[in-house]
C-alpha positions as CSV (number, residue, x, y, z in Angstrom):
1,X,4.0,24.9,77.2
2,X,7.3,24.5,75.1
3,X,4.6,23.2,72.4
4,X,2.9,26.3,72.4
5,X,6.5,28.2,72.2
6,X,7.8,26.5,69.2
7,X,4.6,27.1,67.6
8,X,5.1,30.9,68.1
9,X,8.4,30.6,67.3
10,X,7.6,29.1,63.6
11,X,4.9,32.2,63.9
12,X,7.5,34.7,64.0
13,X,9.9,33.4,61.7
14,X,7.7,33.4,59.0
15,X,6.4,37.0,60.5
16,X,9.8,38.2,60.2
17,X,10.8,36.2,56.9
18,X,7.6,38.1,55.2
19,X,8.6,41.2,56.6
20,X,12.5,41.3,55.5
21,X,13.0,38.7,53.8
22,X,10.2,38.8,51.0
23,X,10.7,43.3,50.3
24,X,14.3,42.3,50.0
25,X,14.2,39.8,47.4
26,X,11.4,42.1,45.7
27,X,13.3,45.6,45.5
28,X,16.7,43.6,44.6
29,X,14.7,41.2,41.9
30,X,16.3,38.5,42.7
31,X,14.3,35.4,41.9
32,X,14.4,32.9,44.6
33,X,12.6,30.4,42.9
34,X,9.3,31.5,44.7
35,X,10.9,30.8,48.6
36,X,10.0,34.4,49.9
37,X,6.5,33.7,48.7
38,X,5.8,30.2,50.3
39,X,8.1,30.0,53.5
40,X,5.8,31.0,55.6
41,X,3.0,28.5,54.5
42,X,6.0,26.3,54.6
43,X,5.9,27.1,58.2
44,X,2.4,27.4,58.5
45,X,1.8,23.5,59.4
46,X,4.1,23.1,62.1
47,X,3.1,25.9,63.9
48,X,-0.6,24.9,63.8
49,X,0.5,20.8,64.8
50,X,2.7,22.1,67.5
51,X,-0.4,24.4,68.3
52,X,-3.2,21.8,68.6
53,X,-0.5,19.2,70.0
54,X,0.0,22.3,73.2
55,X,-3.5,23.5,73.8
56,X,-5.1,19.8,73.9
57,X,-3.9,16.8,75.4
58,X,-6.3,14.5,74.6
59,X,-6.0,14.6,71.1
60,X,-7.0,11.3,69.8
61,X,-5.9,11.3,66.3
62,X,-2.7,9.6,64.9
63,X,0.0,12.4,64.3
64,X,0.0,11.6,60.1
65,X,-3.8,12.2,60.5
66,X,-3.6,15.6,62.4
67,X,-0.9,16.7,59.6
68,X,-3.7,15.7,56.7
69,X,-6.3,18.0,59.0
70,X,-3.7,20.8,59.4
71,X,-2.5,20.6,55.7
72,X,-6.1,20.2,53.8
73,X,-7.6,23.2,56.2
74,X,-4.2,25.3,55.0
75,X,-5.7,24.5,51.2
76,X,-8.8,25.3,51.6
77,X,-8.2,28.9,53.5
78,X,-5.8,29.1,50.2
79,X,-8.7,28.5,47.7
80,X,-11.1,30.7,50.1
81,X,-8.8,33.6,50.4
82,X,-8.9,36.5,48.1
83,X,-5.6,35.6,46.6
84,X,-4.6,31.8,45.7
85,X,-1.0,31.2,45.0
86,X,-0.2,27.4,43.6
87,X,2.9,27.8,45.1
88,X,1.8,28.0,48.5
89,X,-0.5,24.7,48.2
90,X,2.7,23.5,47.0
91,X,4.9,24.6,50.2
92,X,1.7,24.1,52.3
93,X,1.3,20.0,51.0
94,X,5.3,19.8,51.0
95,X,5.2,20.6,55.0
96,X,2.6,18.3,56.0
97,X,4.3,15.5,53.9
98,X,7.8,16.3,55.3
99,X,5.7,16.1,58.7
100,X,4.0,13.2,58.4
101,X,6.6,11.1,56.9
102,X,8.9,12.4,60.2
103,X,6.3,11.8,62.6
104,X,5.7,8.0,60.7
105,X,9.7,7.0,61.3
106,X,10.0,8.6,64.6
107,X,7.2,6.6,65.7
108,X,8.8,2.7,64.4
109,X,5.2,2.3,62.5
């Protein structure tokens, strides 16, 4: 259950980052080197790991494995979707690399 909590808790930041946050930086033009636009695919992947990690318990796959599941279905909704942003592949690929590194040297493998 507190899986499934942090997962909507990365949820609604990045909800509440794209609501505030992104019209903000828009209607001031302030260039924030592209952060407003890709936080919440930044986001994105932990919220879907800590997802699939709450809903199943059985999940057989290593964690750096999940991350490369989570991060090349991300990229491939981006080239899918009716807008595609290199920037959020970057943020999206970023994530699941910060992740998997993480969940690598927490691990002692």
């Amino acid at each position: 259950m507190l899986l499934i909590a942090v997962s909507l808790c990365a949820g609604i930041v990045a909800l509440i980052i794209n609501s505030t946050y992104r019209p903000y930086i828009y209607s001031n033009h302030i260039n924030d080197w592209h952060l407003a636009d890709s936080f919440p695919n930044f986001l994105a992947v932990p919220a879907c790991q800590f997802m699939l990690l709450g809903l199943s318990k059985d999940i057989k796959l290593q964690l750096h494995t999940q991350f490369i599941a989570i991060c090349s279905g991300l990229i491939l909704y981006e080239f899918l979707g009716l807008t595609f942003d290199y920037f959020d592949v970057v943020a999206t690929t970023t994530s699941a690399s910060t992740g998997s590194v993480s969940a690598i040297s927490s691990s002692g493998t």
